[in-house]
VEXNUVEX-595128 format. One record per residue: residue in three letters; x, y, z of N, C-alpha, C, O, CB in turn. Coordinates in steps of 0.05 Angstrom, whole numbers, plus 5000, padded with zeros to 4 digits. Glycine has a CB too. Layout:
BEGIN
ALAXYZXYZXYZXYZXYZ
...
END
This chain:
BEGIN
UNK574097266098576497156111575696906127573996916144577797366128
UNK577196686120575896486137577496516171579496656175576496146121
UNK575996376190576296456209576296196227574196116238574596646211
UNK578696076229579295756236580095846266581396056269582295566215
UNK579295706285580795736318581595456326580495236331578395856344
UNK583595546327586195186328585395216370585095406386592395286313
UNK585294816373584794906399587094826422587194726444582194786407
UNK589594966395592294976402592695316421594895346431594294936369
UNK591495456423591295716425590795676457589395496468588895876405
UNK592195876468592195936498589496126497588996276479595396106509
UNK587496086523585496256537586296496529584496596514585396246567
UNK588996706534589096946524588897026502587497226498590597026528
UNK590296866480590496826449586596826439585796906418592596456441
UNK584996726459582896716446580496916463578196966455582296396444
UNK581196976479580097186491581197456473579497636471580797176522
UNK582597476466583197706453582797756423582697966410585697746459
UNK582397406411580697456386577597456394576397656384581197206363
UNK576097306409574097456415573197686425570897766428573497376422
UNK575697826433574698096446574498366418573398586418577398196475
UNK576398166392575798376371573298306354573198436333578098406352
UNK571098116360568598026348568697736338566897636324567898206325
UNK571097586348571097346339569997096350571096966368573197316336
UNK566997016337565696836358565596566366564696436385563696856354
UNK567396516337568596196345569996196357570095966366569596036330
UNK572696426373573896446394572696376418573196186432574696646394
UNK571096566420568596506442567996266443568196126463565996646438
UNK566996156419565295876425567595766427566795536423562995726402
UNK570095736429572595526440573095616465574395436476575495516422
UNK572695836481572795906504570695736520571095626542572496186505
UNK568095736504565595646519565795356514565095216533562695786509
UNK566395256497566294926500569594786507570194556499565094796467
UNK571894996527573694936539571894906571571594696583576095156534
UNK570895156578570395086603566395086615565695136638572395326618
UNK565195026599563095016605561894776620559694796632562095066585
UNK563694516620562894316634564094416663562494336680563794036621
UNK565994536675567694546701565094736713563794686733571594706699
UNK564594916698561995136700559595046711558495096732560995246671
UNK558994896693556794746697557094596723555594626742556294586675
UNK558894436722559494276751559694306775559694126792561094196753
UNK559994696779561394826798557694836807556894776829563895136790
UNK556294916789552295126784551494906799550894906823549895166743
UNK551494666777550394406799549994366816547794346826550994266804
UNK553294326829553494326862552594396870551694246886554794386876
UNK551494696872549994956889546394886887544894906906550995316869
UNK545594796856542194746853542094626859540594636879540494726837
UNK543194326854542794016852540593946840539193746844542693866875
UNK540094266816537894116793538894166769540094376767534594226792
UNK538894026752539294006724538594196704539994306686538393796717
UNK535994226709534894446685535894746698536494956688530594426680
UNK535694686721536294996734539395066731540295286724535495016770
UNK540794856739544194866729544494946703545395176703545894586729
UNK544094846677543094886655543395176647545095286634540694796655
UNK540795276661540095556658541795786667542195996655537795596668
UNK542895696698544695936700547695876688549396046687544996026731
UNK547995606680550895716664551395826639553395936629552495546661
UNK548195756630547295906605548096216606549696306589544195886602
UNK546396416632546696556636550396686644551396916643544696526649
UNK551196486650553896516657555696646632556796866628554796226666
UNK555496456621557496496594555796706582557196886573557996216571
UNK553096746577551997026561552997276580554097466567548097036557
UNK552897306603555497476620557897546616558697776616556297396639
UNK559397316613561397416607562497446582564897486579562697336619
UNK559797396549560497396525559997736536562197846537558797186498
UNK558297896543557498146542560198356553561198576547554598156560
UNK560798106574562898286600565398236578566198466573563598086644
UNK566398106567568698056556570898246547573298216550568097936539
UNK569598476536570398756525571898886554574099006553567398966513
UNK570798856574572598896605573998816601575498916584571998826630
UNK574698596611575498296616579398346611580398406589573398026586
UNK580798306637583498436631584698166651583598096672584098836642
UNK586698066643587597766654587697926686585597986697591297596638
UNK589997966697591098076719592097876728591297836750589698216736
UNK593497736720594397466735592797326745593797186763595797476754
UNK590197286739588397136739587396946714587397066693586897286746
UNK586596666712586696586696583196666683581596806695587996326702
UNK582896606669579696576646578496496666577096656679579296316615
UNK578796196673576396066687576096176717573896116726576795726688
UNK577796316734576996496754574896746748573496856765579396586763
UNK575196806723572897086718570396946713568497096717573697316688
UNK569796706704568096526703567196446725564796486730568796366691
UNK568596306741567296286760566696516782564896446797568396096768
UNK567896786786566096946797563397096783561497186795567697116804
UNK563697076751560997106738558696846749556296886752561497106702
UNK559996596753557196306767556796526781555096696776557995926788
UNK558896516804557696656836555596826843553796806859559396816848
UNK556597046819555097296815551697156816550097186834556097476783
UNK551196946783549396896787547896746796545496736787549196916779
UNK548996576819547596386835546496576860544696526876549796126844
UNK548296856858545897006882543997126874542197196890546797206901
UNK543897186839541297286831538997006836536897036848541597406796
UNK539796736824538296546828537396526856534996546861539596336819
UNK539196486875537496546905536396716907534196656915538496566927
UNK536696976905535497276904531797106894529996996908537797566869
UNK531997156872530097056856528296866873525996916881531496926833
UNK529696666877529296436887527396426925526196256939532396326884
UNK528396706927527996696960529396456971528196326988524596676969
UNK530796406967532996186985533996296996534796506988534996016974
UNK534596207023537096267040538996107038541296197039536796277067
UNK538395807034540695637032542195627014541095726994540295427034
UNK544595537010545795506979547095286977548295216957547595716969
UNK547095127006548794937005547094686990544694666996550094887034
UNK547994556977546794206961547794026973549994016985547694106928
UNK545493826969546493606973548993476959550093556939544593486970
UNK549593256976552393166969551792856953550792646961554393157000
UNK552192906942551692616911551492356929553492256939555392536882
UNK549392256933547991996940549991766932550291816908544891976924
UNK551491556936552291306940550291146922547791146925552391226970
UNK552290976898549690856884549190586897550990476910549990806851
UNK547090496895546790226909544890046893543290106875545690256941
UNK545489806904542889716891541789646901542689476916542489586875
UNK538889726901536389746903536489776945535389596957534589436883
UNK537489956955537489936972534289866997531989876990538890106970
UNK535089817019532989797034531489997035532790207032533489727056
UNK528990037039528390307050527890437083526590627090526190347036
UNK529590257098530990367119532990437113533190647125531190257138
UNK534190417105537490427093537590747075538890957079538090097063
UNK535790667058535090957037534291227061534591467059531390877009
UNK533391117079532291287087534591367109534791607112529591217094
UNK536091217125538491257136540791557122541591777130539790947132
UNK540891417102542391547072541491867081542692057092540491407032
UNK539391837074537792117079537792357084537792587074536692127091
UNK537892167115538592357140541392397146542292607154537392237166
UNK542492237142546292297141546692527121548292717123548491977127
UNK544592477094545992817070544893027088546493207092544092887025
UNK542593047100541193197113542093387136541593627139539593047121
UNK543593207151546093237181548093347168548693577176547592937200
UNK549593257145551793417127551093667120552093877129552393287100
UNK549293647105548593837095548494117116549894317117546093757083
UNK546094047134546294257157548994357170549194587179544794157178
UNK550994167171552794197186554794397163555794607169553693897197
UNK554794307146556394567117555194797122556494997130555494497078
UNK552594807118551295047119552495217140552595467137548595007122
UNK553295077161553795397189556195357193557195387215552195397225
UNK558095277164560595317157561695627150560095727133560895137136
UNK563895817156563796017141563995997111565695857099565296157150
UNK561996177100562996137060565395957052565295717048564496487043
UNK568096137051570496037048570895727054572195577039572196187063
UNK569495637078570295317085568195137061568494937048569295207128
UNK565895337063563095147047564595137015564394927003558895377047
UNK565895327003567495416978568995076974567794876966570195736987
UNK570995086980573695006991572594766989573094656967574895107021
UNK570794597009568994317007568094346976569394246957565794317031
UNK566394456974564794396943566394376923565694206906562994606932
UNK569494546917570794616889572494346899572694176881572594986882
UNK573794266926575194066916574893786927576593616923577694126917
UNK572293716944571993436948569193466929570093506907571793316983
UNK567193476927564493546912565193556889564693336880562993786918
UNK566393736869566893686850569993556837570593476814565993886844
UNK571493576858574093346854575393556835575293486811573292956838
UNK576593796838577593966818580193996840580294046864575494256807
UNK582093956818585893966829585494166844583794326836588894026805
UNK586794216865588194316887588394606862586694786859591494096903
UNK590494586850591694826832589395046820589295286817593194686805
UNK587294756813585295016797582995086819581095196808583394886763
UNK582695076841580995056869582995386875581795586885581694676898
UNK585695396868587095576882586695826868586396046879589795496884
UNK586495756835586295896819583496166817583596406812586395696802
UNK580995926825578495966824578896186853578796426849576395656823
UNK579296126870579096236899580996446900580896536923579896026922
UNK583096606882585296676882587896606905589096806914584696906879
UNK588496366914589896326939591696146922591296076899588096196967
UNK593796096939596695876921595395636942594195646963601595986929
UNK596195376923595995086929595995026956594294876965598094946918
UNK598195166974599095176995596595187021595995057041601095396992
UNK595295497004593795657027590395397021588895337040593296137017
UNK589995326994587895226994588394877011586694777026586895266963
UNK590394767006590794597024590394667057588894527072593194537019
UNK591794867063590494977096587694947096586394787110590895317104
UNK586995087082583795247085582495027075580095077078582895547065
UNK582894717062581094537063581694347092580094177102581094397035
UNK583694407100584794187127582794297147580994147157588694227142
UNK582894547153580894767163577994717163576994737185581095017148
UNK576894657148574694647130573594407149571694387163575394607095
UNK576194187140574993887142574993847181573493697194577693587120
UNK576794007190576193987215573194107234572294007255578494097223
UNK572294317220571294447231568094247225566294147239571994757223
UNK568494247199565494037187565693807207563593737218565793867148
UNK569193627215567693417238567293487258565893337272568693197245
UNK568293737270566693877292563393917291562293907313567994157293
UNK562093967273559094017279558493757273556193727279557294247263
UNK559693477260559293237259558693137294556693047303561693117243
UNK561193197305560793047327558493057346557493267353562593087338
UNK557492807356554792787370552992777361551092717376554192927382
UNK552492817329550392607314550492427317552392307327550192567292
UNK548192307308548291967299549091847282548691607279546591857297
UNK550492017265550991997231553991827227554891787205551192367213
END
């Protein structure tokens, strides 16, 4: 029987042919959202081969978990992204990390000074620290929608909260981050 997956088909429509053994379903599931995936892993390593690997791990999770796998008014890419989550704490686990927060994507320049570069630095450095003794939810909230620039809607989606509440909770967020801003030098 040939086995064509139009990528006219809604997330449910194809979650449910892959949940009866259909793997090109799957592989249209996985090459719908494996870049947002990937983008989310990133953020958190800020290494490449290591991002790589756990979204690898990601999607082999939830090809295994899938047979669970029951919408609930939740969309696809929310069970996805709590399978990253899951495994960015085995990666720290692993990792002996305490931190999880990344750096925040460097400003391209050209060929900057290296006082300047080094300025740069210490400002991701001050950020950085200052996210970190953010609660989760605010550090969340920063990463899914200024860091990786993902709509308000699907930030709400991922977090289970409406547009509304993730708009609060990033206003929240952004206040509290220029609160540990203030009185740097940054």
């Amino acid at each position: 029987m040939f086995n064509h997956v139009s990528a006219k088909l809604s997330d449910a429509e194809l979650i449910a042919r892959a949940q009866e053994g259909d793997a090109v379903a799957f592989g249209e599931l996985y090459e719908r959202h494996v870049v947002v995936i990937y983008r989310y892993v990133l953020a958190r390593v800020n290494v490449e081969r290591d991002a790589e690997d756990i979204t690898e791990v990601v999607f082999l999770r939830a090809f295994e978990a899938l047979h669970r796998y029951k919408e609930r008014g939740r969309p696809f890419t929310a069970f996805l992204y709590q399978v990253a989550r899951n495994a960015l704490v085995d990666y720290y686990r692993q990792q002996r990390k305490s931190e999880t927060i990344e750096a925040v994507e460097k400003l391209p320049s050209s060929s900057p000074a290296p006082d300047d570069r080094l300025m740069e630095e210490e400002r991701i450095a001050v950020l950085r620290e200052a996210l970190a003794k953010l609660p989760e939810d605010y550090q969340e909230v920063i990463r899914l929608r200024i860091l990786l620039s993902l709509p308000t809607a699907t930030v709400g989606e991922w977090l289970g909260r409406s547009e509304g509440a993730v708009r609060v909770l990033l206003h929240r967020a952004l206040k509290a981050l220029r609160r540990r801003m203030v009185g740097t030098d940054v």
